[in-house]
MIDOSE-1310 file (N, C-alpha, C; in nm, 2 decimals, decimal comma, always signed):
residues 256
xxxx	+0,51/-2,55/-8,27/+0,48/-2,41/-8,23/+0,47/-2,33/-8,36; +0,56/-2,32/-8,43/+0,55/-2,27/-8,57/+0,45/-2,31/-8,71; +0,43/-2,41/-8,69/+0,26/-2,43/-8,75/+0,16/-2,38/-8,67; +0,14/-2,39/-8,56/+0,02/-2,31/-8,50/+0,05/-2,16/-8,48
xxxx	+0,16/-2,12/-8,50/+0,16/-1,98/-8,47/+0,10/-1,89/-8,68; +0,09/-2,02/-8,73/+0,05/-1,96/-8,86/-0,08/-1,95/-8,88; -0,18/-2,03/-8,76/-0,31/-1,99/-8,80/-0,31/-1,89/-8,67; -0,26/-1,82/-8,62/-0,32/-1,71/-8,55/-0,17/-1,58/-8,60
xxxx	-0,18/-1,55/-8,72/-0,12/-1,45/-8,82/-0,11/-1,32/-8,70; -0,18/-1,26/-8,63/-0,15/-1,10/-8,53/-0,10/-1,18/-8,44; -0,03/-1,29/-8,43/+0,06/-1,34/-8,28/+0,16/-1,34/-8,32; +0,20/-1,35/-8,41/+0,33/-1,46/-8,51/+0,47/-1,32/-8,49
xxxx	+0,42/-1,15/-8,47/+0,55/-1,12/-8,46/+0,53/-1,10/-8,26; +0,46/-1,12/-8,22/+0,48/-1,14/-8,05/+0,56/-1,23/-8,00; +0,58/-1,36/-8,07/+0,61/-1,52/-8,02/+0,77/-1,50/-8,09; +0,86/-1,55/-8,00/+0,97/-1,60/-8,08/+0,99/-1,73/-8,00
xxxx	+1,00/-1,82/-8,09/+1,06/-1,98/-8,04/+1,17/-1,99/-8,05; +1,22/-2,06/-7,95/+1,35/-2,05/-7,90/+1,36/-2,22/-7,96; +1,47/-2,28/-8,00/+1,50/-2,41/-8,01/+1,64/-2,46/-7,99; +1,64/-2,55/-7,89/+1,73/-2,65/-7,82/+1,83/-2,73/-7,94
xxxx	+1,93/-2,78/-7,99/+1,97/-2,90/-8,09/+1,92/-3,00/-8,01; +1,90/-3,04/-7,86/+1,86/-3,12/-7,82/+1,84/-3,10/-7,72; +1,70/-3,17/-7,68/+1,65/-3,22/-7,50/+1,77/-3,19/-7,39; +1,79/-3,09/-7,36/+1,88/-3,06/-7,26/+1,83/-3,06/-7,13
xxxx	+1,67/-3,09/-7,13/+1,58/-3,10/-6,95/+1,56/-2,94/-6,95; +1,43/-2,97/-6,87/+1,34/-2,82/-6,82/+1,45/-2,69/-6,78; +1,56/-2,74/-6,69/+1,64/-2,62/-6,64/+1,75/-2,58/-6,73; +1,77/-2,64/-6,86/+1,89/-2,55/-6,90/+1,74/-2,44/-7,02
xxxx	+1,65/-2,57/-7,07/+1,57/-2,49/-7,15/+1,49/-2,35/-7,09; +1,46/-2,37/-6,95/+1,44/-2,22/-6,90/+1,51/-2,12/-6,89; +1,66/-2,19/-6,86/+1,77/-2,09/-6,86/+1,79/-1,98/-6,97; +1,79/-2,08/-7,07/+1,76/-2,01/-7,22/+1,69/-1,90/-7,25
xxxx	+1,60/-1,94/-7,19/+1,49/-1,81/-7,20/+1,49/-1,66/-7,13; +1,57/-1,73/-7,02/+1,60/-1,61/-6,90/+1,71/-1,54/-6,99; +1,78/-1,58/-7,07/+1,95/-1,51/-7,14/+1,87/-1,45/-7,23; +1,75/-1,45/-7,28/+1,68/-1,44/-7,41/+1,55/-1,33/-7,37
xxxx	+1,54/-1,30/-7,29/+1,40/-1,26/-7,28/+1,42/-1,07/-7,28; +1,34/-0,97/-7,30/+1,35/-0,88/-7,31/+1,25/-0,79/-7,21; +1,16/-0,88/-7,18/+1,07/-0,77/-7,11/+1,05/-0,75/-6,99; +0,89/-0,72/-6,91/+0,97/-0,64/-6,82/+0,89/-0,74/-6,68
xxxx	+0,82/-0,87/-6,73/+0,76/-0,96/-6,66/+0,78/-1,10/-6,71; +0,79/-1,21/-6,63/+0,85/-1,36/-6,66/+0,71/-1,48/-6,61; +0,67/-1,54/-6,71/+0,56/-1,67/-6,67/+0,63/-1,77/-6,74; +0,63/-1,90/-6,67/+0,65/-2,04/-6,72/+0,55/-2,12/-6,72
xxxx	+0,51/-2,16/-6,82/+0,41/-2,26/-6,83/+0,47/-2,40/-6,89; +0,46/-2,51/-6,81/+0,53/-2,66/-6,86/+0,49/-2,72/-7,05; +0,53/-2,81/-7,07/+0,48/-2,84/-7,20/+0,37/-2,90/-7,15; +0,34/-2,97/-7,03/+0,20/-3,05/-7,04/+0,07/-2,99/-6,93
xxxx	+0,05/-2,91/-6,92/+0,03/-2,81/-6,87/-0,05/-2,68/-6,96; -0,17/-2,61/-6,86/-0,25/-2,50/-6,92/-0,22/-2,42/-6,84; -0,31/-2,28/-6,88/-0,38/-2,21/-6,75/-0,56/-2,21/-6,84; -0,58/-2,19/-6,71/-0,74/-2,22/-6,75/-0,80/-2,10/-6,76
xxxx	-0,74/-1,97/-6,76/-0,81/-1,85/-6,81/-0,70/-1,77/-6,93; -0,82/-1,69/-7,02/-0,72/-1,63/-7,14/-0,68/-1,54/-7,09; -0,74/-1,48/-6,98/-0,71/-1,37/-6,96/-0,60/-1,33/-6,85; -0,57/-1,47/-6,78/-0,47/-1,47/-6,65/-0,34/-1,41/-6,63
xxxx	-0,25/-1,39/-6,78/-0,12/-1,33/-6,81/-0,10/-1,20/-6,78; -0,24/-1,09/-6,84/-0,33/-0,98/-6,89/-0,37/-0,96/-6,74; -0,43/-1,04/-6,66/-0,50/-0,95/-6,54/-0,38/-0,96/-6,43; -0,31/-1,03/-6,44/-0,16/-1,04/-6,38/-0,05/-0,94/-6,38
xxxx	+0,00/-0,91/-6,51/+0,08/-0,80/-6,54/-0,02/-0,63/-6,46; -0,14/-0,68/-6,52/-0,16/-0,54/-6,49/-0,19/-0,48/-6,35; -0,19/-0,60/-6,21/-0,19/-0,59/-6,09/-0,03/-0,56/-6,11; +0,05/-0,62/-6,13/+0,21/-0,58/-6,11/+0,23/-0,46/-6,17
xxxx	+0,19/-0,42/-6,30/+0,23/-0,27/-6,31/+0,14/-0,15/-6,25; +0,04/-0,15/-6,19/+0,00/-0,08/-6,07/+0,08/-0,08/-5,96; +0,14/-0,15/-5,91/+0,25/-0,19/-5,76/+0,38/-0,22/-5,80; +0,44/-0,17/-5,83/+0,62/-0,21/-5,87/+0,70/-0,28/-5,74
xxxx	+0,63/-0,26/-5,66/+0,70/-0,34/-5,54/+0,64/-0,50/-5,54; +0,58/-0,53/-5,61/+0,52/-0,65/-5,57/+0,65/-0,78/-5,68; +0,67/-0,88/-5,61/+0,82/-0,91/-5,66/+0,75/-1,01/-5,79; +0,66/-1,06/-5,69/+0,61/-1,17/-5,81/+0,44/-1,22/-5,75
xxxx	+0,35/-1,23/-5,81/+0,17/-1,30/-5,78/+0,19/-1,41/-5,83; +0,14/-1,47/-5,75/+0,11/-1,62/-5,74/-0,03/-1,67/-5,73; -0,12/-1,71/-5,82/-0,23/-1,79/-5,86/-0,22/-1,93/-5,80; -0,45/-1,97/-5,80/-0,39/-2,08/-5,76/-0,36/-2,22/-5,86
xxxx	-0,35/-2,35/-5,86/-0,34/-2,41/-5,91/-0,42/-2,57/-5,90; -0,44/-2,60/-6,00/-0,53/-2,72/-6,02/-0,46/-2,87/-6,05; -0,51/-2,97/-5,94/-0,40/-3,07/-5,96/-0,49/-3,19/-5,94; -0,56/-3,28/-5,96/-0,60/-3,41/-5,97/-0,71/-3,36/-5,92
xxxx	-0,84/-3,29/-6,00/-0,92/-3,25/-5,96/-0,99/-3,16/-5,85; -0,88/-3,10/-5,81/-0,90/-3,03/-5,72/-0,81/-2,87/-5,68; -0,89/-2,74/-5,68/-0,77/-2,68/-5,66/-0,73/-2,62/-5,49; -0,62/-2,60/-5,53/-0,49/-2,54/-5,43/-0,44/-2,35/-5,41
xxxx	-0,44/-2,33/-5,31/-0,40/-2,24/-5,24/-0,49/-2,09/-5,34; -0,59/-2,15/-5,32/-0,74/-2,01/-5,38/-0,74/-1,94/-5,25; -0,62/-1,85/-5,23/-0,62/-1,74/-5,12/-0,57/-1,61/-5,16; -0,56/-1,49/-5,08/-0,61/-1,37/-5,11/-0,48/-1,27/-5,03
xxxx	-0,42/-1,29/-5,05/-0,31/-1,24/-4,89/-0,16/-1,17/-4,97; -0,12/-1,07/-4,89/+0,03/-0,99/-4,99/+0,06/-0,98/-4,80; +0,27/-1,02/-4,86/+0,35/-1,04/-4,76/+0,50/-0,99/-4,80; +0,52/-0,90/-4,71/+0,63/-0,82/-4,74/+0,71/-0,84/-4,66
xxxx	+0,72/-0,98/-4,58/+0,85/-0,98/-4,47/+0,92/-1,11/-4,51; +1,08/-1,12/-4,55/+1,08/-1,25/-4,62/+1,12/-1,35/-4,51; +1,12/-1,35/-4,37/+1,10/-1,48/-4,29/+0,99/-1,52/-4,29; +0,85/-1,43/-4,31/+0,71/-1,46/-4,33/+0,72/-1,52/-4,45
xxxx	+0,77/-1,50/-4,56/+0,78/-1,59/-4,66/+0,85/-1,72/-4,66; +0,88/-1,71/-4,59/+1,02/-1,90/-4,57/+0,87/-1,99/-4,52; +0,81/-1,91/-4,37/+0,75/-1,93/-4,31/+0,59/-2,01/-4,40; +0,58/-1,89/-4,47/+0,41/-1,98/-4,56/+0,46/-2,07/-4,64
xxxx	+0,62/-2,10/-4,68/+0,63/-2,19/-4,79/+0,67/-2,32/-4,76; +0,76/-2,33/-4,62/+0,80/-2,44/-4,56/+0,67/-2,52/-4,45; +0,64/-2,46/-4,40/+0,51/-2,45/-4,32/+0,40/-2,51/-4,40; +0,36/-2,41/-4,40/+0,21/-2,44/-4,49/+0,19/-2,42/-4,63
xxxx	+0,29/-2,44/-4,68/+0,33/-2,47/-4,86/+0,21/-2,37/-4,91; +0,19/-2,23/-4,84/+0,08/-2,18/-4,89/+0,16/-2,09/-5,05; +0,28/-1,99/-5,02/+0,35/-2,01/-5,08/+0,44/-2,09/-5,16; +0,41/-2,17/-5,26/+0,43/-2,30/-5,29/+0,62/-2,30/-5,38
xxxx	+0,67/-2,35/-5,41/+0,80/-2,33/-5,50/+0,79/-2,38/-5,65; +0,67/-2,40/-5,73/+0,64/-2,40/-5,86/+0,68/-2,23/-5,89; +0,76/-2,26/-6,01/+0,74/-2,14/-6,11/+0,68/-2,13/-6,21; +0,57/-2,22/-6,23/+0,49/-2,20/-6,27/+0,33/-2,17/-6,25
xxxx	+0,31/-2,10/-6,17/+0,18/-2,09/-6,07/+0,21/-1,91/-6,06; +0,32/-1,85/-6,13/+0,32/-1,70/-6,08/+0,38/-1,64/-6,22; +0,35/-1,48/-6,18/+0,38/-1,41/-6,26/+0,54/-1,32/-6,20; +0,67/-1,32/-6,24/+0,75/-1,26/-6,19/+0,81/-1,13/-6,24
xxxx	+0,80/-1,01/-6,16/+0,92/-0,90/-6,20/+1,05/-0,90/-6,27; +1,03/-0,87/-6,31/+1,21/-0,88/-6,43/+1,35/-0,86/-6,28; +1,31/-0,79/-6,20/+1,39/-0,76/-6,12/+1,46/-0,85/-6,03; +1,33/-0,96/-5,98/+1,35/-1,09/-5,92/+1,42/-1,18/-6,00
xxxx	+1,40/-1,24/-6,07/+1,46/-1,35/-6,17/+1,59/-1,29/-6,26; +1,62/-1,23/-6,30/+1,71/-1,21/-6,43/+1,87/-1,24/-6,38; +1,83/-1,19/-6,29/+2,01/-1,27/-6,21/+2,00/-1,39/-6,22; +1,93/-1,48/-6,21/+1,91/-1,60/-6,13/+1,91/-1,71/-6,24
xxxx	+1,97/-1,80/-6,23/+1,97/-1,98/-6,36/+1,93/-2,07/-6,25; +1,85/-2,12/-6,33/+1,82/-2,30/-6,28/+1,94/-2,40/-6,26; +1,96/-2,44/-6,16/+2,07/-2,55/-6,18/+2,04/-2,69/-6,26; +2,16/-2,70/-6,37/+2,12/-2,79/-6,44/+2,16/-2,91/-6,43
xxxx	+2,13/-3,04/-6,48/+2,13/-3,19/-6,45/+2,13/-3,21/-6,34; +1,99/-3,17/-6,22/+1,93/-3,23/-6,13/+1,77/-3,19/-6,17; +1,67/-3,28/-6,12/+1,55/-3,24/-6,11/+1,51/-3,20/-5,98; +1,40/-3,14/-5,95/+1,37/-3,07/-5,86/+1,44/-2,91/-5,88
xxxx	+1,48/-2,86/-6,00/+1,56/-2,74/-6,01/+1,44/-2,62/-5,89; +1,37/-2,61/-5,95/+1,26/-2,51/-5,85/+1,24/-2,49/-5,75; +1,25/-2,64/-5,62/+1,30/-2,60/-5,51/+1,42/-2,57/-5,50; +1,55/-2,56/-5,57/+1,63/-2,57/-5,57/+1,69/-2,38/-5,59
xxxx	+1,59/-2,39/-5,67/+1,64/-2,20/-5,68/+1,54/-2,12/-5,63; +1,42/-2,16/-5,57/+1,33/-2,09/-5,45/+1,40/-2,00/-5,37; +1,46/-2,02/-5,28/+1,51/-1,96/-5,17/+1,56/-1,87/-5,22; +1,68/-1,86/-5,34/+1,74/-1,71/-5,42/+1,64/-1,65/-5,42
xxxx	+1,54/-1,68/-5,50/+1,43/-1,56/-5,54/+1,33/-1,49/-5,39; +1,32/-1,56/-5,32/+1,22/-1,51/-5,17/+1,36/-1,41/-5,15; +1,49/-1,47/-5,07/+1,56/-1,35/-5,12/+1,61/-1,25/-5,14; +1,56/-1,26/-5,29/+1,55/-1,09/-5,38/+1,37/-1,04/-5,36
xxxx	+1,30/-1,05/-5,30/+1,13/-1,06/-5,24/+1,16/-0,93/-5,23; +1,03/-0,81/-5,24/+1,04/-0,71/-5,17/+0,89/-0,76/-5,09; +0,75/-0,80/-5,19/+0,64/-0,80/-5,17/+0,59/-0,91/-5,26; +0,51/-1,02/-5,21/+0,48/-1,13/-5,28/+0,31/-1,13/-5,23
xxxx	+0,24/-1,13/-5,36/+0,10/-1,13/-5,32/+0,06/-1,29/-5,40; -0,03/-1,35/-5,33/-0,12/-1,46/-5,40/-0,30/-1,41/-5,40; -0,32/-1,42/-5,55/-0,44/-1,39/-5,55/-0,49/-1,48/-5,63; -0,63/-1,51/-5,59/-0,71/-1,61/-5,66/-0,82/-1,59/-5,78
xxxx	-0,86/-1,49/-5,80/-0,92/-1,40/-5,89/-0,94/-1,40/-6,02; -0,76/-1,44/-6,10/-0,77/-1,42/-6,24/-0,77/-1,52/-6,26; -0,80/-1,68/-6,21/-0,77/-1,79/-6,30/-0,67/-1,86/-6,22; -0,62/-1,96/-6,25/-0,54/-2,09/-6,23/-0,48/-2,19/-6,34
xxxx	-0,39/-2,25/-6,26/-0,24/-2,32/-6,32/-0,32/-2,46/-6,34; -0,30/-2,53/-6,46/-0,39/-2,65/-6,45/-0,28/-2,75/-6,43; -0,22/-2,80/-6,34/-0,11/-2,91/-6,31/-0,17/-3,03/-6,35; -0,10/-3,09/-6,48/-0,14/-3,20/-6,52/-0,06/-3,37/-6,43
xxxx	-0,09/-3,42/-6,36/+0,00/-3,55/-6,34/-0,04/-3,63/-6,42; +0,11/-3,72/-6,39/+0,10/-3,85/-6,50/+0,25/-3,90/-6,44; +0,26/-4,05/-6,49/+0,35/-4,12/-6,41/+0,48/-4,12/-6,49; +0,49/-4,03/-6,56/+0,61/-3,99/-6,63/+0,71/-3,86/-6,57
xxxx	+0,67/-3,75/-6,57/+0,71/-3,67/-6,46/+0,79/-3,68/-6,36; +0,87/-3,58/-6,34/+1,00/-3,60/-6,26/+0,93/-3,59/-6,15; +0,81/-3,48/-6,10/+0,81/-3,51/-5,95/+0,75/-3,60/-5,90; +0,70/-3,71/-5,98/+0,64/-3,83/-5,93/+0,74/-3,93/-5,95
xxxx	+0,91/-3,89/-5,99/+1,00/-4,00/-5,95/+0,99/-4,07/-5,82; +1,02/-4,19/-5,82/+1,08/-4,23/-5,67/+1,21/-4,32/-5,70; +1,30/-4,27/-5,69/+1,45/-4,40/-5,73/+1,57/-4,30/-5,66; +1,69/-4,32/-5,65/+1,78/-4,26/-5,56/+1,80/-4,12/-5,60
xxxx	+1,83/-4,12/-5,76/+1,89/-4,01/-5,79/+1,75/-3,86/-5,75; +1,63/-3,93/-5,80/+1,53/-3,78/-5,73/+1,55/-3,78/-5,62; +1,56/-3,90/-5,52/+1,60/-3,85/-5,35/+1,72/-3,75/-5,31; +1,83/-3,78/-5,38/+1,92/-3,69/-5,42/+1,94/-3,57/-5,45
xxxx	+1,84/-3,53/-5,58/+1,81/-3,39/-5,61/+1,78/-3,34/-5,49; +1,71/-3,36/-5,42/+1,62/-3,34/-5,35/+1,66/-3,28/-5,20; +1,76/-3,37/-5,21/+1,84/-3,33/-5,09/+1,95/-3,18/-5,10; +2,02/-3,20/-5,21/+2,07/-3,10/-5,31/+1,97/-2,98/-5,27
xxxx	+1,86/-2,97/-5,33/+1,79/-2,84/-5,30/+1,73/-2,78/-5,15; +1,73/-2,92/-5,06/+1,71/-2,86/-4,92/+1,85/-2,80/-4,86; +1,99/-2,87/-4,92/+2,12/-2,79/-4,87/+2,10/-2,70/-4,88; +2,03/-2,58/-5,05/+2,05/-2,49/-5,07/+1,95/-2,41/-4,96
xxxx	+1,85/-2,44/-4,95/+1,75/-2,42/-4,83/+1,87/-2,37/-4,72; +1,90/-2,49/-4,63/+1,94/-2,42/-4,52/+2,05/-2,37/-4,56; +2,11/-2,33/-4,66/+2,21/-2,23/-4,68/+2,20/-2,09/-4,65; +2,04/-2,05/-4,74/+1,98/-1,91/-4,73/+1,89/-1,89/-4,66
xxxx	+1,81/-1,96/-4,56/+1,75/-1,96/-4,49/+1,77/-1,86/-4,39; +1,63/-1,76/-4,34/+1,70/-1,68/-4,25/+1,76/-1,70/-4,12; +1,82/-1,71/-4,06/+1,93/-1,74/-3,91/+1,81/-1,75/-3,80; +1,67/-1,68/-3,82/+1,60/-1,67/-3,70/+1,47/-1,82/-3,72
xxxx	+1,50/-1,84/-3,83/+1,38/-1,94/-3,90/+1,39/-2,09/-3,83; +1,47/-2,14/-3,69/+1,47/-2,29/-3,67/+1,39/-2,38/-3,68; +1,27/-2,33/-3,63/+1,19/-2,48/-3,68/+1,17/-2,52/-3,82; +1,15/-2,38/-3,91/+1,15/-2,44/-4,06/+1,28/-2,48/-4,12
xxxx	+1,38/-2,41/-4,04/+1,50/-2,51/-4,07/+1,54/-2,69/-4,02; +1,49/-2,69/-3,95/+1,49/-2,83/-3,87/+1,39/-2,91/-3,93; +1,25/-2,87/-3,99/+1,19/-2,93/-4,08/+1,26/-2,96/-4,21; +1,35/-2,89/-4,27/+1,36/-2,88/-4,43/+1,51/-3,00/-4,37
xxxx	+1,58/-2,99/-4,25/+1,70/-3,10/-4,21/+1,64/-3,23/-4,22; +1,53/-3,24/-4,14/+1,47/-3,34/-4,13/+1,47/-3,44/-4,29; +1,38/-3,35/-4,34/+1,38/-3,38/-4,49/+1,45/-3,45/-4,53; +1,56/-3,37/-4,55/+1,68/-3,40/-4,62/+1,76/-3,54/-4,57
xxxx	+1,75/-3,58/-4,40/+1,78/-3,66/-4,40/+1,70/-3,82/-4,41; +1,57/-3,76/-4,42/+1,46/-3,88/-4,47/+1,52/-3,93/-4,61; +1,55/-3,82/-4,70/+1,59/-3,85/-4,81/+1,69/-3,91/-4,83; +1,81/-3,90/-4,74/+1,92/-3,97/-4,76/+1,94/-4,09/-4,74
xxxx	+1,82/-4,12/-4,61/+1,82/-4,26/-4,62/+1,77/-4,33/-4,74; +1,66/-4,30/-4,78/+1,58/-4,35/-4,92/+1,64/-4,34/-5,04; +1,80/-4,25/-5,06/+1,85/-4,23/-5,13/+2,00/-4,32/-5,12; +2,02/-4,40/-4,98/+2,13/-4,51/-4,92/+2,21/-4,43/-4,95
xxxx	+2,24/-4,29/-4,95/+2,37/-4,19/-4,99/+2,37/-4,09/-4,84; +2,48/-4,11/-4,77/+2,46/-4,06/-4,64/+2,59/-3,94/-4,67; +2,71/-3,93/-4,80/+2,79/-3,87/-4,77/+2,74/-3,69/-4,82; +2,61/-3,72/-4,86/+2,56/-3,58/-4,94/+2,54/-3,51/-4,83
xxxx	+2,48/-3,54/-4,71/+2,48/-3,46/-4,62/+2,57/-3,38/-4,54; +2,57/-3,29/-4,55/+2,70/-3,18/-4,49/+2,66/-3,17/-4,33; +2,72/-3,17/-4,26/+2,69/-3,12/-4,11/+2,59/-3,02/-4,07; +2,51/-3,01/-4,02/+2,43/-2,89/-3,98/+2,51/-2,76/-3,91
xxxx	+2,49/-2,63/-4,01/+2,59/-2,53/-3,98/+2,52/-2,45/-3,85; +2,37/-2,43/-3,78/+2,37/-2,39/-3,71/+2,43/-2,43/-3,56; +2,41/-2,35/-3,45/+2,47/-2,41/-3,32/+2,33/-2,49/-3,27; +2,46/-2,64/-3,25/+2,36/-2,72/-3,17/+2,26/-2,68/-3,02
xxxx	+2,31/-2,61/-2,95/+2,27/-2,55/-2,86/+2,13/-2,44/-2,88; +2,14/-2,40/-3,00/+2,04/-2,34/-3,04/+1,93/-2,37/-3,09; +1,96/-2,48/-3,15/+1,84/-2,61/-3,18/+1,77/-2,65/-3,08; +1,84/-2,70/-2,99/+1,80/-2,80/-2,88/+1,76/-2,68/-2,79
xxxx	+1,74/-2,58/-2,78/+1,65/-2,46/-2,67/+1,56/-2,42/-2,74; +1,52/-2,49/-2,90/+1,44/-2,40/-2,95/+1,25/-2,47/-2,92; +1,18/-2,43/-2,96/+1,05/-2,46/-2,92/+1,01/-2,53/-3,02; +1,07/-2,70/-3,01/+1,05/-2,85/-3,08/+0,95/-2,93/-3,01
xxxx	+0,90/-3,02/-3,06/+0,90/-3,15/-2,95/+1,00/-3,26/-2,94; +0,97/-3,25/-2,79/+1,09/-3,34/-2,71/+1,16/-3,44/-2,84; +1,11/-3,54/-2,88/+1,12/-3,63/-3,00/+1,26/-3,58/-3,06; +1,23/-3,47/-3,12/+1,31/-3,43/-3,25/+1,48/-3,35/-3,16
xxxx	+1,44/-3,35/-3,03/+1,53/-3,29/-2,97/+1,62/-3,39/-2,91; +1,55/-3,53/-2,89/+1,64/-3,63/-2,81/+1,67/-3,71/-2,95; +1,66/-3,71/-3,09/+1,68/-3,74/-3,19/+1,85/-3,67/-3,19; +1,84/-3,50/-3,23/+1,96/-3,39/-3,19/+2,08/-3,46/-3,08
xxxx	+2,03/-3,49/-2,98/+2,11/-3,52/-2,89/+2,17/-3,65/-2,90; +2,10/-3,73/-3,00/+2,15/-3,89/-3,05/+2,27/-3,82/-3,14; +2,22/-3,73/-3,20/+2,32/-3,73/-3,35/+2,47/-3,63/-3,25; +2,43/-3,57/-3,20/+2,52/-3,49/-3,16/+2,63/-3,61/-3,06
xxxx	+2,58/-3,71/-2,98/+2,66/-3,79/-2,89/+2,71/-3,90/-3,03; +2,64/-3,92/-3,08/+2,74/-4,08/-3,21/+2,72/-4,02/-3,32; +2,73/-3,89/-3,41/+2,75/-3,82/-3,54/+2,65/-3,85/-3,61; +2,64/-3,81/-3,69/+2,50/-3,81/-3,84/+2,51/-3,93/-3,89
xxxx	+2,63/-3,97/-3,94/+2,66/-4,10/-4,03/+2,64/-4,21/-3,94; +2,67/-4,19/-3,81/+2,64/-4,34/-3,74/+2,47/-4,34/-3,71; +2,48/-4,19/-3,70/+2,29/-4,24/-3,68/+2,21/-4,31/-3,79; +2,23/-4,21/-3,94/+2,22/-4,28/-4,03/+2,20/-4,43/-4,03
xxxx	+2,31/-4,47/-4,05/+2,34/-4,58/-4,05/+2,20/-4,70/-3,95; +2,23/-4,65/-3,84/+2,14/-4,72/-3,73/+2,01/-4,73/-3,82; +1,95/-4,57/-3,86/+1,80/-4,53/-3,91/+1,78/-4,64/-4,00; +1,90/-4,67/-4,06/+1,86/-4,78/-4,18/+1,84/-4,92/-4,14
């Protein structure tokens, strides 16, 4: 970073590099930056990773400082040739946000695909030594939401894959993370949201199996009775009714 910040001399007092003694993984090195940062808007861009316009930072900020209600804009993003969620839409109700992101991942949980208000983030750390930190601290930030716009307009997130990358793990411990960050899900999740809660339970216990770790899962804190009236299909309700008559762990168990 410091050799290339010497051939572009008018950038060099904008840029300060921040340096790690060592590889400490994505979420303590973001954290860093969050303790460190001074201004009044927050972008992450990965090491292996672009954005494909110069101008996307620039036409970003200056929709946010026209609207101070707006928490954070979200661009779309480019991922094995193809891009993702090139839509045009601002949402100011945050079960409507649980809703586009659990749902229809239109709202997606990259922090790197948006531009954020200082107001949203600065409270907030990544939890560190798990992957998947992002879904993991999503829900804090929708949250603290007043107004979340995605626009397609200034450019795009270029998501590079490659079979190194944590999200293309498959072995216990990412099933694990993973589960970890759906807890936090129905932790904050709003009380009226069931089906996207029962989707993100679901999840979690797909994961547990694939992860042969059944003790991660904590009990489901809503009322069972509220589940099972809610507007499911039959399936997922006589599933509820297995778990509720022989417990989680024995269903578990069976599932495997």
């Amino acid at each position: 970073l410091k050799e290339t910040l010497t051939h572009f001399p008018k950038r060099q007092n904008q840029v300060k590099v921040i340096t790690q003694n060592h590889n400490q993984g994505q979420a303590a090195a973001r954290n860093k930056a969050l303790d460190t940062f001074t201004g009044d808007f927050v972008a992450f861009v990965d090491s292996d990773d672009y954005l494909t316009d110069k101008n996307i930072i620039a036409d970003t900020v200056s929709i946010l400082e026209g609207d101070p209600s707006i928490s954070f804009i979200q661009f779309p993003y480019y991922k094995d040739g193809k891009t993702f969620n090139k839509k045009d839409l601002s949402v100011d109700n945050i079960p409507e946000m649980y809703k586009l992101w659990i749902n229809g991942k239109i709202i997606t949980n990259y922090f790197c695909d948006k531009v954020f208000s200082r107001n949203v983030i600065e409270s907030l750390r990544f939890k560190e030594g798990i992957i998947f930190e992002d879904r993991h601290l999503f829900p804090s930030v929708l949250n603290n939401c007043n107004k979340v716009v995605l626009c397609s307009k200034i450019g795009a997130y270029f998501y590079r894959t490659h079979a190194g990358q944590t999200t293309q793990r498959n072995d216990p411990h990412a099933f694990q993370c993973q589960i970890i960050a759906d807890m936090r899900i129905l932790q904050l999740i709003p009380q009226q949201l069931v089906k996207e809660a029962l989707t993100v339970y679901w999840r979690a216990i797909s994961n547990s199996i694939a992860a042969n770790n059944h003790e991660i899962i904590q009990p489901y804190s809503r009322s069972f009775f509220d589940i099972i009236g809610a507007d499911i299909p039959i399936g997922i309700k006589l599933r509820l009714c297995t778990i509720k008559l022989i417990g989680l762990k024995n269903y578990l168990r069976l599932a495997n």
